[in-house]
PDB file of N, CA, C and O in Angstrom, chain B, residues numbered from 101:
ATOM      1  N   UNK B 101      93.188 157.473  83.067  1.00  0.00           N
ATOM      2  CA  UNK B 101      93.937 157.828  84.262  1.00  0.00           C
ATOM      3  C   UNK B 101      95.397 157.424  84.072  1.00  0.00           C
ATOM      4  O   UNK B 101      95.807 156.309  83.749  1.00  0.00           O
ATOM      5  N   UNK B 102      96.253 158.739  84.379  1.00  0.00           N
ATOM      6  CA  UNK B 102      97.541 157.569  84.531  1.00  0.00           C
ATOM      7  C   UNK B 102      98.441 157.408  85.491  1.00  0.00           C
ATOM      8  O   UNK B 102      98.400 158.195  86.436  1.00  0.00           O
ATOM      9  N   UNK B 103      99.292 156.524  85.472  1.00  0.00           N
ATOM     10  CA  UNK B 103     100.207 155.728  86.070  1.00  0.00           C
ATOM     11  C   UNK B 103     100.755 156.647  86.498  1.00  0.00           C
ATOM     12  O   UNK B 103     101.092 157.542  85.724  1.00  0.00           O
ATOM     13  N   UNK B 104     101.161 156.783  88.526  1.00  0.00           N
ATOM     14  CA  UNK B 104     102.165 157.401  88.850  1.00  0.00           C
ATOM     15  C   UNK B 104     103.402 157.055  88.408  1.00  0.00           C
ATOM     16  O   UNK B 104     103.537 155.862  88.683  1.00  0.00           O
ATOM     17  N   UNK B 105     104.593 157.558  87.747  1.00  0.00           N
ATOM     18  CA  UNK B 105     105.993 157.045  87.897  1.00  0.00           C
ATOM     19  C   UNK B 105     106.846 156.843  88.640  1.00  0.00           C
ATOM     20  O   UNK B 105     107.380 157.740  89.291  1.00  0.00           O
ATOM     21  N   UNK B 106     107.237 155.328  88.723  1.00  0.00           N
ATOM     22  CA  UNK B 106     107.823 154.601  89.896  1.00  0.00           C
ATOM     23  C   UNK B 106     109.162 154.684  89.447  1.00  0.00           C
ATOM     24  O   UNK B 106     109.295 154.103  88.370  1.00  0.00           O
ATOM     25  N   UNK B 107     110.289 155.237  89.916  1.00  0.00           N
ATOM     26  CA  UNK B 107     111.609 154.756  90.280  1.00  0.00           C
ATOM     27  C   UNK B 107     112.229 153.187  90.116  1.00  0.00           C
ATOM     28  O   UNK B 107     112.221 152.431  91.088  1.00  0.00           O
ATOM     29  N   UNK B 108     112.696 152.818  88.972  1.00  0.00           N
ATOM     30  CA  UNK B 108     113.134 151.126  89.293  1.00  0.00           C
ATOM     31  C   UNK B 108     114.560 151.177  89.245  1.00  0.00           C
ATOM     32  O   UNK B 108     114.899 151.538  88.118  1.00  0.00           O
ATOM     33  N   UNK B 109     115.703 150.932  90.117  1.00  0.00           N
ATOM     34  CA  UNK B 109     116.564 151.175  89.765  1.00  0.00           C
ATOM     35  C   UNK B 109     117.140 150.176  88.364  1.00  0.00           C
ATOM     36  O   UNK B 109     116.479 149.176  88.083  1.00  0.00           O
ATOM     37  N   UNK B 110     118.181 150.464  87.674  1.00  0.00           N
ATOM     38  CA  UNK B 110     118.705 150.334  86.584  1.00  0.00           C
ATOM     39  C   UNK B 110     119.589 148.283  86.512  1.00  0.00           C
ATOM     40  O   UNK B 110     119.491 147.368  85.694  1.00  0.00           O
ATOM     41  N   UNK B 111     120.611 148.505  88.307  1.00  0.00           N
ATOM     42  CA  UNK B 111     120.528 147.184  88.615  1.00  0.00           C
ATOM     43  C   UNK B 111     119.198 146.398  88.710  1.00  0.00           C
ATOM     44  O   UNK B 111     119.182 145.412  87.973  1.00  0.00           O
ATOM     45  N   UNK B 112     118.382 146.546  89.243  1.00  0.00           N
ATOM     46  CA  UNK B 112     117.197 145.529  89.662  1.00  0.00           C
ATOM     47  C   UNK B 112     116.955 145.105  88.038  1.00  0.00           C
ATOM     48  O   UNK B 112     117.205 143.978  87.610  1.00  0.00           O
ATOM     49  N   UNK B 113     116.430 146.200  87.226  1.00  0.00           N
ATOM     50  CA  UNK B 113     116.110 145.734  85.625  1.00  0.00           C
ATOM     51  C   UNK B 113     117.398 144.927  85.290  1.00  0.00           C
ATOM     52  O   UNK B 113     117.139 144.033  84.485  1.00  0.00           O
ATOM     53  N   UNK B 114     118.694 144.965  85.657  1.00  0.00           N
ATOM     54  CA  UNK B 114     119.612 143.891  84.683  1.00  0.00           C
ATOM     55  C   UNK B 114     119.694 142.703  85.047  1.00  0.00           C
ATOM     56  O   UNK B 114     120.132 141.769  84.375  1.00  0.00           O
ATOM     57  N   UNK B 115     119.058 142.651  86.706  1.00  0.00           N
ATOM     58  CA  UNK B 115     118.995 140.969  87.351  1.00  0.00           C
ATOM     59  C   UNK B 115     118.261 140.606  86.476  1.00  0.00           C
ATOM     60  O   UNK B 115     118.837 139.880  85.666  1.00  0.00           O
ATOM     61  N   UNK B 116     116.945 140.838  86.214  1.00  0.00           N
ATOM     62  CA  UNK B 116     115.764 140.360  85.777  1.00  0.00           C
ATOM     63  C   UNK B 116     116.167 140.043  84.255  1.00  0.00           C
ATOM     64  O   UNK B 116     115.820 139.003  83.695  1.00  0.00           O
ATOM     65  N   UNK B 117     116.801 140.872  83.749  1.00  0.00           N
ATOM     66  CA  UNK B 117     117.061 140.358  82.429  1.00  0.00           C
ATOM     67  C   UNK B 117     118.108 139.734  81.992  1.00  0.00           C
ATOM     68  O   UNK B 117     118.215 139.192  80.892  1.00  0.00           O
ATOM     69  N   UNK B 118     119.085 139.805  83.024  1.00  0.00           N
ATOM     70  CA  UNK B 118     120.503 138.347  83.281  1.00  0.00           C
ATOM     71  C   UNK B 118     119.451 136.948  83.438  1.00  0.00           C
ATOM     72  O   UNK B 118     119.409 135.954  82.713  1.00  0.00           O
ATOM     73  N   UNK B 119     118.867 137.182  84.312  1.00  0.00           N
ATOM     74  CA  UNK B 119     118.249 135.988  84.771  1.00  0.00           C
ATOM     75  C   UNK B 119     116.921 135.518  83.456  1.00  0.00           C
ATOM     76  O   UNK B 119     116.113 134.668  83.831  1.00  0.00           O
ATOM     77  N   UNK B 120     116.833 135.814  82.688  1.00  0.00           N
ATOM     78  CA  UNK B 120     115.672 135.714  81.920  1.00  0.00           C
ATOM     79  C   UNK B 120     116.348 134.917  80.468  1.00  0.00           C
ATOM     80  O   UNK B 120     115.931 133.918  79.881  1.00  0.00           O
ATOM     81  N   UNK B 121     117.549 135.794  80.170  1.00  0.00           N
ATOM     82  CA  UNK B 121     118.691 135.209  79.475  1.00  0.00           C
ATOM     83  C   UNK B 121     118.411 133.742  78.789  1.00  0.00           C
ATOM     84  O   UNK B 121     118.324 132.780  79.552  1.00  0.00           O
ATOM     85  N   UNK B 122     118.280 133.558  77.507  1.00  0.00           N
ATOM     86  CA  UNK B 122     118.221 132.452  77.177  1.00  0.00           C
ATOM     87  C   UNK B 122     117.461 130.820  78.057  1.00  0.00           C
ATOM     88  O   UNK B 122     117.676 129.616  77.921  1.00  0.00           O
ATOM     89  N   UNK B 123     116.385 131.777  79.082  1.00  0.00           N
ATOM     90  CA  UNK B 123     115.646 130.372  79.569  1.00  0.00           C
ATOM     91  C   UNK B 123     114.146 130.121  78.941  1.00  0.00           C
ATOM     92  O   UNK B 123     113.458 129.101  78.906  1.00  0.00           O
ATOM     93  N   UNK B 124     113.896 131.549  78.425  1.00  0.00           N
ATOM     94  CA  UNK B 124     112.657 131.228  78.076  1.00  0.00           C
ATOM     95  C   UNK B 124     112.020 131.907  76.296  1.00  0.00           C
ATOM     96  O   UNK B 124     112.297 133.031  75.876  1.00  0.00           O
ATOM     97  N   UNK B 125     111.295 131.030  75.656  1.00  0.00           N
ATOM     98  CA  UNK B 125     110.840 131.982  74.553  1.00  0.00           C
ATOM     99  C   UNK B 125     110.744 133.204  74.484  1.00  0.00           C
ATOM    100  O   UNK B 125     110.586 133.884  75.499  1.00  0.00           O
ATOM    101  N   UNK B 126     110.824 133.744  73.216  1.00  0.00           N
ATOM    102  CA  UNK B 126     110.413 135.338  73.159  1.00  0.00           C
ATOM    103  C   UNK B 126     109.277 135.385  73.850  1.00  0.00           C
ATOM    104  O   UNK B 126     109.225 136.174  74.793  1.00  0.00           O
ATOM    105  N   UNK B 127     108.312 134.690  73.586  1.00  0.00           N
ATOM    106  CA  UNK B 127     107.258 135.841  73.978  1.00  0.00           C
ATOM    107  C   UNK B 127     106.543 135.355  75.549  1.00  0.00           C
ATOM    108  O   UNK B 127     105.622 135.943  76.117  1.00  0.00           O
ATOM    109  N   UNK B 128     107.510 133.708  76.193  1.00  0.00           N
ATOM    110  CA  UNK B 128     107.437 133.702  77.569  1.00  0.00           C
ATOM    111  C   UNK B 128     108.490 134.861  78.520  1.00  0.00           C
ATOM    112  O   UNK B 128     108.239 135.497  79.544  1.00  0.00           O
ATOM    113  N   UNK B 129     109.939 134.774  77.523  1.00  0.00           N
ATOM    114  CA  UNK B 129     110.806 136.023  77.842  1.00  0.00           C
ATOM    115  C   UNK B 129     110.282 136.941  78.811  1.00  0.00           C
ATOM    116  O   UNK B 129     110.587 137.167  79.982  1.00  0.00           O
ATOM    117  N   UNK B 130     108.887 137.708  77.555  1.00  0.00           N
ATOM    118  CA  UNK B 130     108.567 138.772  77.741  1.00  0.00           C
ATOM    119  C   UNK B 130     107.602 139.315  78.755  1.00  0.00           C
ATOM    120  O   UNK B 130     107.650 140.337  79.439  1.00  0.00           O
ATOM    121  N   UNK B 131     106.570 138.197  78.651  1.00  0.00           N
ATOM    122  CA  UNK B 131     105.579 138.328  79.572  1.00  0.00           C
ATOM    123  C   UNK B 131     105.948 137.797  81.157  1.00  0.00           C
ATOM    124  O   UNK B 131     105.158 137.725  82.098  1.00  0.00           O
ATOM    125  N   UNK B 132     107.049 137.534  81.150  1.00  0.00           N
ATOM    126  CA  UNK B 132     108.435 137.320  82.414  1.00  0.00           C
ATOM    127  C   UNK B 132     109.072 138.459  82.839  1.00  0.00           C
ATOM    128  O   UNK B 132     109.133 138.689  84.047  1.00  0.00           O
ATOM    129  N   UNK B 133     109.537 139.179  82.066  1.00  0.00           N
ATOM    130  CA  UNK B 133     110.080 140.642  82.316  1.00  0.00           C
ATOM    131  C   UNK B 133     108.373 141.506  82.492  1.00  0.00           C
ATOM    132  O   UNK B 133     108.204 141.876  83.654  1.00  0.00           O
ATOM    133  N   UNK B 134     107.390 141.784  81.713  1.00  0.00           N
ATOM    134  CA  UNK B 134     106.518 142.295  82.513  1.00  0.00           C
ATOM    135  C   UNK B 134     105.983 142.615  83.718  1.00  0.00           C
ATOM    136  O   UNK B 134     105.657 143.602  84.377  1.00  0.00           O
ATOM    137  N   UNK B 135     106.019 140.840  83.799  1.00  0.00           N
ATOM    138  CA  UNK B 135     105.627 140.725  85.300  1.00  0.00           C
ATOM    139  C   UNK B 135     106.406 140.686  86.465  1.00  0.00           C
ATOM    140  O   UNK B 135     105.861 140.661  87.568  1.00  0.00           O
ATOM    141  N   UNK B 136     108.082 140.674  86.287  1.00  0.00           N
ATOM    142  CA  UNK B 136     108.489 141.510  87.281  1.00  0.00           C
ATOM    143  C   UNK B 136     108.433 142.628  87.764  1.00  0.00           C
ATOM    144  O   UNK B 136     108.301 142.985  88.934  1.00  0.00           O
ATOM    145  N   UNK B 137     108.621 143.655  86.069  1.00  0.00           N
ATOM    146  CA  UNK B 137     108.402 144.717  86.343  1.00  0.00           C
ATOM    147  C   UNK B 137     107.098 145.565  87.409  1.00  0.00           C
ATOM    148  O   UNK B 137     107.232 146.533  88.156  1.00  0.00           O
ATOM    149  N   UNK B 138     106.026 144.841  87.131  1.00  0.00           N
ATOM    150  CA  UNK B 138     105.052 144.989  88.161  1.00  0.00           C
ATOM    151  C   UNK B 138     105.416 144.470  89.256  1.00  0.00           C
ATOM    152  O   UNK B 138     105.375 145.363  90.102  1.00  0.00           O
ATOM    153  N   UNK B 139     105.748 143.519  89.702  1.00  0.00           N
ATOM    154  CA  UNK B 139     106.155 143.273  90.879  1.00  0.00           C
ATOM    155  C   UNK B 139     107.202 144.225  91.585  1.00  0.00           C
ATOM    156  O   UNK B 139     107.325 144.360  92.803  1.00  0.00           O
ATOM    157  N   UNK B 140     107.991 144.909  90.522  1.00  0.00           N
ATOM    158  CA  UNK B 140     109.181 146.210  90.966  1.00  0.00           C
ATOM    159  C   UNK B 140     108.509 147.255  91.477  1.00  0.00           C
ATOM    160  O   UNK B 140     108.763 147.763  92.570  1.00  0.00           O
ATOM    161  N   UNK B 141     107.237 147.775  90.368  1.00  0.00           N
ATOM    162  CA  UNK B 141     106.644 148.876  90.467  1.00  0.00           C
ATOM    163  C   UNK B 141     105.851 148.725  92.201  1.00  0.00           C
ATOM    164  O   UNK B 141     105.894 149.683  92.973  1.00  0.00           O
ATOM    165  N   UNK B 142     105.197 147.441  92.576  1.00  0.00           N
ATOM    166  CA  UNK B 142     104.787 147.728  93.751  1.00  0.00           C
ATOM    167  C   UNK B 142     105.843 147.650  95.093  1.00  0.00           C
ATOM    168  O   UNK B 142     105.569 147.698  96.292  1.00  0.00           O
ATOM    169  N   UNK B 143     107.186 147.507  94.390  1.00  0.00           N
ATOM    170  CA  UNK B 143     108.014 148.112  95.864  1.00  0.00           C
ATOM    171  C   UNK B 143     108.825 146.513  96.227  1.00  0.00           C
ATOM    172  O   UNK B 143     109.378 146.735  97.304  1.00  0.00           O
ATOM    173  N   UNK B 144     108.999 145.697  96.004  1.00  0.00           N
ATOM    174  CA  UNK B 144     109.531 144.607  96.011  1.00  0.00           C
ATOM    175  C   UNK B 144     110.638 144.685  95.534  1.00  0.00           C
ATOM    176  O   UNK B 144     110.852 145.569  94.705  1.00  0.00           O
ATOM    177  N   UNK B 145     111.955 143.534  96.021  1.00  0.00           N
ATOM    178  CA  UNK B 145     113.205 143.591  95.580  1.00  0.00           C
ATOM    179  C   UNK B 145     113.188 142.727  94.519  1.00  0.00           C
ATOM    180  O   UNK B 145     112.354 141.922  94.105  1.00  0.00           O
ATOM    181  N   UNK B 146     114.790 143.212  94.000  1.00  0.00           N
ATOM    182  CA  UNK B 146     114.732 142.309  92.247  1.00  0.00           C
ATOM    183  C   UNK B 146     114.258 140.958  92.391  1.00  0.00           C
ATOM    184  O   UNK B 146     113.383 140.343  91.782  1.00  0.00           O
ATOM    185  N   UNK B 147     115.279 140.526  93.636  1.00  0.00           N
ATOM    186  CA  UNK B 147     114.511 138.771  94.153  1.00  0.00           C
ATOM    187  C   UNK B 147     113.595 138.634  94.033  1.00  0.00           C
ATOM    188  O   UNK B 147     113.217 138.014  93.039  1.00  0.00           O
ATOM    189  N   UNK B 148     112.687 139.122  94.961  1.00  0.00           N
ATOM    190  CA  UNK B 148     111.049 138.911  95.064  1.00  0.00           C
ATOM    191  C   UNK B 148     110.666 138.998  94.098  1.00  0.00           C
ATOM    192  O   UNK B 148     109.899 138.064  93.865  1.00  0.00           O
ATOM    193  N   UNK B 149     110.794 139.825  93.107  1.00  0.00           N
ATOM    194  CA  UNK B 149     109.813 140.082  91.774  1.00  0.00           C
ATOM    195  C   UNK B 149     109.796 138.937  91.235  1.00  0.00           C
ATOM    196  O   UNK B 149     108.771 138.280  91.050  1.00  0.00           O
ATOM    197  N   UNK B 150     111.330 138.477  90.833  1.00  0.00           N
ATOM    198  CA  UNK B 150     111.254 137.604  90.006  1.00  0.00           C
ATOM    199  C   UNK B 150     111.229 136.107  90.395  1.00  0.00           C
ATOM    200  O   UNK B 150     111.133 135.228  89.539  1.00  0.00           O
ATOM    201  N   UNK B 151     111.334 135.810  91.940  1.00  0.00           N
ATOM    202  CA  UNK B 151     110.167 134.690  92.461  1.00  0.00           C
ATOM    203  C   UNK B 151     109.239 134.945  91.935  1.00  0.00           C
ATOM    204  O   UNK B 151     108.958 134.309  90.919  1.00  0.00           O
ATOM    205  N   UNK B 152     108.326 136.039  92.433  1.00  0.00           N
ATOM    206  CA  UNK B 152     107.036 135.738  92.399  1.00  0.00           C
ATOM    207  C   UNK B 152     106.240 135.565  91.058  1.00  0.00           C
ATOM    208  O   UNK B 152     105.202 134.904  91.012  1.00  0.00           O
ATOM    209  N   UNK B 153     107.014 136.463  89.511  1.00  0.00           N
ATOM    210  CA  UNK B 153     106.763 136.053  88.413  1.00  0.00           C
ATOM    211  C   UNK B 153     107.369 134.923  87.793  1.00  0.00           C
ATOM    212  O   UNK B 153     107.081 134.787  86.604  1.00  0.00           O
ATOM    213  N   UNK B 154     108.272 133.927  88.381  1.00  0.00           N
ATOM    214  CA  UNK B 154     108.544 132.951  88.148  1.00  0.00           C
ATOM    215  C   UNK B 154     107.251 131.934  88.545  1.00  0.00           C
ATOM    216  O   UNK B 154     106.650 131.264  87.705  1.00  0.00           O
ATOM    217  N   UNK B 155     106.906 131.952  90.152  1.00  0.00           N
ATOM    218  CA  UNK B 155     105.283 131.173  90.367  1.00  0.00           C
ATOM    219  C   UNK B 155     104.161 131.740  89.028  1.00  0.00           C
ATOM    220  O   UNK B 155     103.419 130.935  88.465  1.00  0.00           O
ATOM    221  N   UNK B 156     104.188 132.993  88.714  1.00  0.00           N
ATOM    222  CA  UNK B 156     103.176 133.200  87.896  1.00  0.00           C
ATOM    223  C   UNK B 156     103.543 132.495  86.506  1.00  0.00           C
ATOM    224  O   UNK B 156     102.569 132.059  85.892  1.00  0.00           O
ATOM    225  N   UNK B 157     104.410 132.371  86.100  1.00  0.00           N
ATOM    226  CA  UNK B 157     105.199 131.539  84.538  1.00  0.00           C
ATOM    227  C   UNK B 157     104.593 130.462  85.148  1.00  0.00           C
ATOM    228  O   UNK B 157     103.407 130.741  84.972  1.00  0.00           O
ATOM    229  N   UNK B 158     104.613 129.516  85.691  1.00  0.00           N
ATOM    230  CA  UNK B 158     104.617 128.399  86.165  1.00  0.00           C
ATOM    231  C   UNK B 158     103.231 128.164  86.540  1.00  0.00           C
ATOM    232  O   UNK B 158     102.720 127.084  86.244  1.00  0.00           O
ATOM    233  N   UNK B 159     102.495 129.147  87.225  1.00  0.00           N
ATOM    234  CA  UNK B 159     100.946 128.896  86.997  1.00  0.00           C
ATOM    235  C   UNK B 159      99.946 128.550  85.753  1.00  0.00           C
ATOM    236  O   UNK B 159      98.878 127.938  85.720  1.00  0.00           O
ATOM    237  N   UNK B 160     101.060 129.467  84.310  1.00  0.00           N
ATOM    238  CA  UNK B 160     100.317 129.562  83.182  1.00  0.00           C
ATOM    239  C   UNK B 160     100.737 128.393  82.740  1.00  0.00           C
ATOM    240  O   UNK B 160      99.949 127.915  81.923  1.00  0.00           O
ATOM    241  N   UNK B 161     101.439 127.900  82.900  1.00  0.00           N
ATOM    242  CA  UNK B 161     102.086 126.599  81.937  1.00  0.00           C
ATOM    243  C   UNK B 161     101.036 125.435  81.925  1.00  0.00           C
ATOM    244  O   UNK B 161     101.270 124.398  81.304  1.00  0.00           O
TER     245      UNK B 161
END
């Protein structure tokens, strides 16, 4: 099945990756930008996303 395509605007992706910037490993980096991105895709602002995948970084640790 696939994925409807969601609209993210272009700012929201550069917060997330300003803010990601040299705080975390490659491959915490990454799975950081993922999980905003899901948090984008269900309709949430750049903020929110990346609260809420910041609690999720922080759950896995």
């Amino acid at each position: 099945m696939q994925q409807p395509k969601v609209f993210i605007p272009a700012d929201d992706v550069s917060k997330i990756l300003e803010m990601s910037k040299d705080v975390f490993n490659n491959d915490e980096e990454l799975n950081f930008i993922k999980s905003c991105l899901y948090y984008l895709m269900e309709g949430v602002s750049a903020e929110h996303a990346i609260d809420m995948a910041m609690i999720d970084y922080l759950i896995d640790l």
